[in-house]
Every structure is written in C-alpha cells, then in structure tokens.
Backbone as a printed PyTorch tensor [residue, N CA C, xyz], in Angstrom:
tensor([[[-189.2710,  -13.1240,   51.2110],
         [-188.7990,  -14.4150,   51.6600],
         [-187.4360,  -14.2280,   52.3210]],

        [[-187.0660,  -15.0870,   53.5750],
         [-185.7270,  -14.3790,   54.1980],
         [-184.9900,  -16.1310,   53.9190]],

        [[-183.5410,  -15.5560,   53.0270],
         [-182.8190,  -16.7270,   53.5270],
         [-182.5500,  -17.1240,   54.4040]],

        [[-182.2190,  -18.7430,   54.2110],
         [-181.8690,  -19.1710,   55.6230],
         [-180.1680,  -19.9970,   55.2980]],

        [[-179.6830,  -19.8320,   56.4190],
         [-178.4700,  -20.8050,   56.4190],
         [-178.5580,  -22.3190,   55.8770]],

        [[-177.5290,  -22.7880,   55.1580],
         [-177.8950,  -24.1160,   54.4340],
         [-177.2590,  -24.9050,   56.0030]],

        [[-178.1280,  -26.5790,   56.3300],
         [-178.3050,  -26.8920,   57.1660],
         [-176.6830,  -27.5300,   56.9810]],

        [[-176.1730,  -27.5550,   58.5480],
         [-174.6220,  -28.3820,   58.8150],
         [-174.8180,  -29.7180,   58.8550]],

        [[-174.2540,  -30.5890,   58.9290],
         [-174.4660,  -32.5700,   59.2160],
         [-173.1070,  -32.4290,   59.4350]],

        [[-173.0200,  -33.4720,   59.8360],
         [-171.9830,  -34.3890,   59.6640],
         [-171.7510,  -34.6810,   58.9370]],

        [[-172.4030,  -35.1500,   57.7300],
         [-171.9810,  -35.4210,   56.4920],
         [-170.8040,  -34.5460,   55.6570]],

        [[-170.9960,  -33.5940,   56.3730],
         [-170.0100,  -32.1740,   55.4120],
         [-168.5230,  -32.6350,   56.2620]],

        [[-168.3800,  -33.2930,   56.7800],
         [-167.1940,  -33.9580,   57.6860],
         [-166.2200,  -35.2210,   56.9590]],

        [[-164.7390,  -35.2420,   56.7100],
         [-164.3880,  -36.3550,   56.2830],
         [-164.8470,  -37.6360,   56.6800]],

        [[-165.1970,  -38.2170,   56.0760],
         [-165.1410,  -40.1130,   57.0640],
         [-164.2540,  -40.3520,   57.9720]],

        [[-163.3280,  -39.7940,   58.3320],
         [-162.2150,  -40.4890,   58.9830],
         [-162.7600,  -39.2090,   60.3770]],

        [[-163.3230,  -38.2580,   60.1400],
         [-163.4780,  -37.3670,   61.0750],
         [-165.2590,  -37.9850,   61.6930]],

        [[-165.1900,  -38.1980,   60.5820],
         [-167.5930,  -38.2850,   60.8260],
         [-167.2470,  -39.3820,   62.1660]],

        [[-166.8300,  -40.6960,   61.6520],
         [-166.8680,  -41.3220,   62.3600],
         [-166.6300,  -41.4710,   63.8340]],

        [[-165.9710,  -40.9270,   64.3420],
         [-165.4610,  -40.9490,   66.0880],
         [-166.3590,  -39.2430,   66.2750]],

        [[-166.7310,  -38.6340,   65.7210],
         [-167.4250,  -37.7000,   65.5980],
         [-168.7050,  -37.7940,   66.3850]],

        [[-169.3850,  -38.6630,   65.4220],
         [-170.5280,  -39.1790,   65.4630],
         [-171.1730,  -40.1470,   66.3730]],

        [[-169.9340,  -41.1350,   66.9910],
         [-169.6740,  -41.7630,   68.3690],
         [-170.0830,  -40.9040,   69.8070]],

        [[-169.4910,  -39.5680,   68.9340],
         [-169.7270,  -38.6840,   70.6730],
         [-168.1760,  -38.6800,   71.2730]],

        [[-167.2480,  -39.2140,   70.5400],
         [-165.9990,  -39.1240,   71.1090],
         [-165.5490,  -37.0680,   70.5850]],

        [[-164.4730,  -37.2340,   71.6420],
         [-163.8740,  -35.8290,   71.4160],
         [-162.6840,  -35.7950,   70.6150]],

        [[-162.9790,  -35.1030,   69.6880],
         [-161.6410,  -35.2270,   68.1080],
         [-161.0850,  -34.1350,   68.3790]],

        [[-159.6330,  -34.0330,   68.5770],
         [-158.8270,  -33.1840,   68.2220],
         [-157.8200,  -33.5000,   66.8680]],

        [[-157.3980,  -32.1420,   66.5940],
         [-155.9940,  -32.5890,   64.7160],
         [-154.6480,  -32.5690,   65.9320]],

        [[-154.3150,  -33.7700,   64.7460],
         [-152.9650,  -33.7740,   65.3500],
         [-151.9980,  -33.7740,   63.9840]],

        [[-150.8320,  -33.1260,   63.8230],
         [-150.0490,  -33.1720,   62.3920],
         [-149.7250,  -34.3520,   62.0280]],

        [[-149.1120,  -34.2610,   61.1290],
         [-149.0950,  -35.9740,   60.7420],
         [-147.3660,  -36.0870,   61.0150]],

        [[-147.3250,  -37.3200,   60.9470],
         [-146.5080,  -37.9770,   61.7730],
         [-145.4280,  -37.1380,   62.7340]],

        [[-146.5320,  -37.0500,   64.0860],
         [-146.5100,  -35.9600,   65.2020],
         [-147.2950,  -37.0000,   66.2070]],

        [[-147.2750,  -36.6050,   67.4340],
         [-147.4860,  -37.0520,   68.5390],
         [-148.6090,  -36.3330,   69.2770]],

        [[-148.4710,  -35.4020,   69.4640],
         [-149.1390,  -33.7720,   69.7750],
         [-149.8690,  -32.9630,   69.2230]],

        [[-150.8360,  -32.9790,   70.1150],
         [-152.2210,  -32.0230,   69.3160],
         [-151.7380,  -30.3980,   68.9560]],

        [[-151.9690,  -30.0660,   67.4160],
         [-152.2340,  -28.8580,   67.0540],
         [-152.8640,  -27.7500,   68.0940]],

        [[-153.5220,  -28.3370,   68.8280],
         [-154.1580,  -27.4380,   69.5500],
         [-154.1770,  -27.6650,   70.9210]],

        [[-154.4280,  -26.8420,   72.2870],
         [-155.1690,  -26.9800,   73.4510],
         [-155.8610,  -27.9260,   73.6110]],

        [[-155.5970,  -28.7020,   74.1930],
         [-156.8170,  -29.8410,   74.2080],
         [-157.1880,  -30.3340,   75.7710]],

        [[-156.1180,  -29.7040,   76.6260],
         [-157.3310,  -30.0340,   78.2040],
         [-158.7380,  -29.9630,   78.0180]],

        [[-159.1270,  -28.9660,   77.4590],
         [-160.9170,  -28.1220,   77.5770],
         [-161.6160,  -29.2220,   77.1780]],

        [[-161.1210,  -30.0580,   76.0300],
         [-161.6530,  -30.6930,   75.4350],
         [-161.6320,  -32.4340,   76.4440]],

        [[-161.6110,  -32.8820,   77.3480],
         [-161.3970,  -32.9750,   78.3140],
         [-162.6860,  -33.1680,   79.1490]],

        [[-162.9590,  -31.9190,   79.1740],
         [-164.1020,  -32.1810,   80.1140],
         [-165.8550,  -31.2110,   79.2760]],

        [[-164.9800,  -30.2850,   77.8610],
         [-166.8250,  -30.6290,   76.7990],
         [-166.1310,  -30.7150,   75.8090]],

        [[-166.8830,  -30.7720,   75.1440],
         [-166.9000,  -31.5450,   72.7170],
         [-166.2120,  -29.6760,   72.2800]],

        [[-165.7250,  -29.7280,   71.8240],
         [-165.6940,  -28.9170,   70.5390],
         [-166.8170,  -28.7340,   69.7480]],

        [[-167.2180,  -27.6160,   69.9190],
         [-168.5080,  -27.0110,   68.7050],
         [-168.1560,  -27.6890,   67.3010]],

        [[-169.2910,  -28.3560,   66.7140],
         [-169.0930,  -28.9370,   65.8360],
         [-168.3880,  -27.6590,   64.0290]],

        [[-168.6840,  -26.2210,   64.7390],
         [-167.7590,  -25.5940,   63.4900],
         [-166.0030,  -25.4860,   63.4000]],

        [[-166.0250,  -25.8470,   64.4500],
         [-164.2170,  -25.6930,   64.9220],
         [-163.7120,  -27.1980,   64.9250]],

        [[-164.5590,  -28.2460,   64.6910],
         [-164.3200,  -29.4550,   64.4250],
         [-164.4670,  -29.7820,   62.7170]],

        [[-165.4100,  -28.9150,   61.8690],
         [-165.3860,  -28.6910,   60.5110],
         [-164.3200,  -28.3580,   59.8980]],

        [[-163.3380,  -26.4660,   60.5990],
         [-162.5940,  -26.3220,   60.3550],
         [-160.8540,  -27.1660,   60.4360]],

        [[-161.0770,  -27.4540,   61.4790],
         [-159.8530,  -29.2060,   62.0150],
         [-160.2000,  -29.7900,   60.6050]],

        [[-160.9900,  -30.5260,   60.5060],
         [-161.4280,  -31.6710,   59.3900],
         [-160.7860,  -30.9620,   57.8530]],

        [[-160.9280,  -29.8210,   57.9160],
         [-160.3360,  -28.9360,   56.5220],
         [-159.2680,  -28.9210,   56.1480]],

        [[-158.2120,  -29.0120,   57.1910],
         [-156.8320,  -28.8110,   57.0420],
         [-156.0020,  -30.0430,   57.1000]],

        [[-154.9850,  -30.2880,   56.5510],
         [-154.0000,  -30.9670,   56.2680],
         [-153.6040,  -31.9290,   57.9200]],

        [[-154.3100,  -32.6630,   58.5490],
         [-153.8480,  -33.2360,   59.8650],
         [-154.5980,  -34.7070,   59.7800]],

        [[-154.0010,  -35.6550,   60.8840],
         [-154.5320,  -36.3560,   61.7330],
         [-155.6990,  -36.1600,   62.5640]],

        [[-156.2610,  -37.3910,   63.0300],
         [-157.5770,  -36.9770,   64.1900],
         [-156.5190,  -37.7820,   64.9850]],

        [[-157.2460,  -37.4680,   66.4870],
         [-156.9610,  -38.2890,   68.0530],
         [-157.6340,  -38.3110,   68.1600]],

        [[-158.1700,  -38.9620,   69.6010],
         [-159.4220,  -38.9110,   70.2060],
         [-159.2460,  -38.5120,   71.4940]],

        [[-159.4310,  -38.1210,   72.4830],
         [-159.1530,  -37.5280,   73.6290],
         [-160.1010,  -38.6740,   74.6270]],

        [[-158.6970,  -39.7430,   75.3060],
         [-159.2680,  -40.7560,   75.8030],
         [-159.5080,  -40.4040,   77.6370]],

        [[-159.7860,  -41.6590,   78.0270],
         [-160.2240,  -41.6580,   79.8010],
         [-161.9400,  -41.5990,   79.7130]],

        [[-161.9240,  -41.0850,   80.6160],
         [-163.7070,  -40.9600,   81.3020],
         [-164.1600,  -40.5390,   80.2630]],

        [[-163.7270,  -39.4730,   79.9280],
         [-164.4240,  -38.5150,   79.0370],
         [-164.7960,  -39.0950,   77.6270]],

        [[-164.2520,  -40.3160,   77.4040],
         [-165.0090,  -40.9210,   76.1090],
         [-165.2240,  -42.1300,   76.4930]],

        [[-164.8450,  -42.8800,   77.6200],
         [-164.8110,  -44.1050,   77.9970],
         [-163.8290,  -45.3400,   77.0060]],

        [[-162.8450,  -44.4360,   76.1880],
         [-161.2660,  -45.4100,   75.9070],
         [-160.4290,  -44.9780,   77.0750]],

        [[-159.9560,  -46.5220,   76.8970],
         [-158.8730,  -46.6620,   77.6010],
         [-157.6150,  -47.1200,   76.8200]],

        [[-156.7300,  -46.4290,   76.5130],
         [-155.5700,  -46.7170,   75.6690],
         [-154.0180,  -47.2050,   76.3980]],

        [[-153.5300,  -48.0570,   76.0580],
         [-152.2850,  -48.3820,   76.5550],
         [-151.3780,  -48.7010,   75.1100]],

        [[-150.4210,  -47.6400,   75.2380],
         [-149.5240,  -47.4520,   74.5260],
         [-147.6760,  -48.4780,   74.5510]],

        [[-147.8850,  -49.7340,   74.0390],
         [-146.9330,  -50.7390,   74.1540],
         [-146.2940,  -50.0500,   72.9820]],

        [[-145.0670,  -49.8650,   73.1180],
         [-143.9530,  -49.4050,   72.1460],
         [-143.3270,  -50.8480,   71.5190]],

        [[-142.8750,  -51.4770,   72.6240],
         [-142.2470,  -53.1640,   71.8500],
         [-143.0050,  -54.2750,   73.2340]],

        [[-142.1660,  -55.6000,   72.9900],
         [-142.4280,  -56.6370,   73.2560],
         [-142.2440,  -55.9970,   74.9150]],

        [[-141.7880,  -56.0340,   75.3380],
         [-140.8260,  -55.5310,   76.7520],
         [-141.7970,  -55.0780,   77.1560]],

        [[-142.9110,  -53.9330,   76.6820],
         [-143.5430,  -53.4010,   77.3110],
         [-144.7890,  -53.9780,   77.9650]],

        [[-145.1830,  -55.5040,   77.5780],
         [-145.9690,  -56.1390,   77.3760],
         [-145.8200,  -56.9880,   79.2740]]])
C-alpha cells in the first residue's frame, strides 16, 4: 500500500486568512502595526501565491492585506482625517 499525502483545504488556514483567501483575493502578511508587506508583493499583482507559501504567511505572527486594483477588483481609498474627504 503506498502512502499518500494528507489532503490541504483551506480549512488548515486561519479564519482571518481562509476568508479573503477563499474570495480569490491575493493575501499578502504584513507585521502588525506596520504599513508594509513582509514580503515582495508586485508578483503578487499580476498571479495568487501558491496556496503553501500562503499556509506558511498564515503561521507566523502577522497581519493579512489584500493586494487591491484590477487584480482583485477593490478599490481602496485611504482618508487619514476629515480634510481628506
């Protein structure tokens, strides 16, 4: 009998990661209270992150983003105060 690899989900993913995950949006870690992705994230941009390098992100001590524009179809506008409005 040959083992086999136990199957991946999403499920093996935090909630806070599954979710925009699972959307099809592109998750990058960002540190916590930080601005700036841990990582390279043009690539991510224009394809997904292999869902094992998105497991390992989900493992460690960070924030998610989402990597907005075309590529997920958010559009984000960042109002700091009233003024900006």
């Amino acid at each position: 009998m040959m083992a086999t690899a136990a199957a991946t989900t999403t499920d093996d993913l935090p909630p806070i990661w599954r979710a925009p995950y699972n959307l099809g949006f592109r998750v990058i870690p960002v540190p916590r209270n930080r601005k700036r992705p841990t990582v390279a994230w043009k690539a991510y941009q224009v394809q997904r992150a292999a869902f094992e390098i998105v497991q390992r992100w989900a493992s460690q001590a960070s924030n998610i983003a989402i990597v907005t524009g075309t590529v997920s179809g958010l559009i984000v506008l960042d109002l700091d105060d009233a003024d900006a409005i």
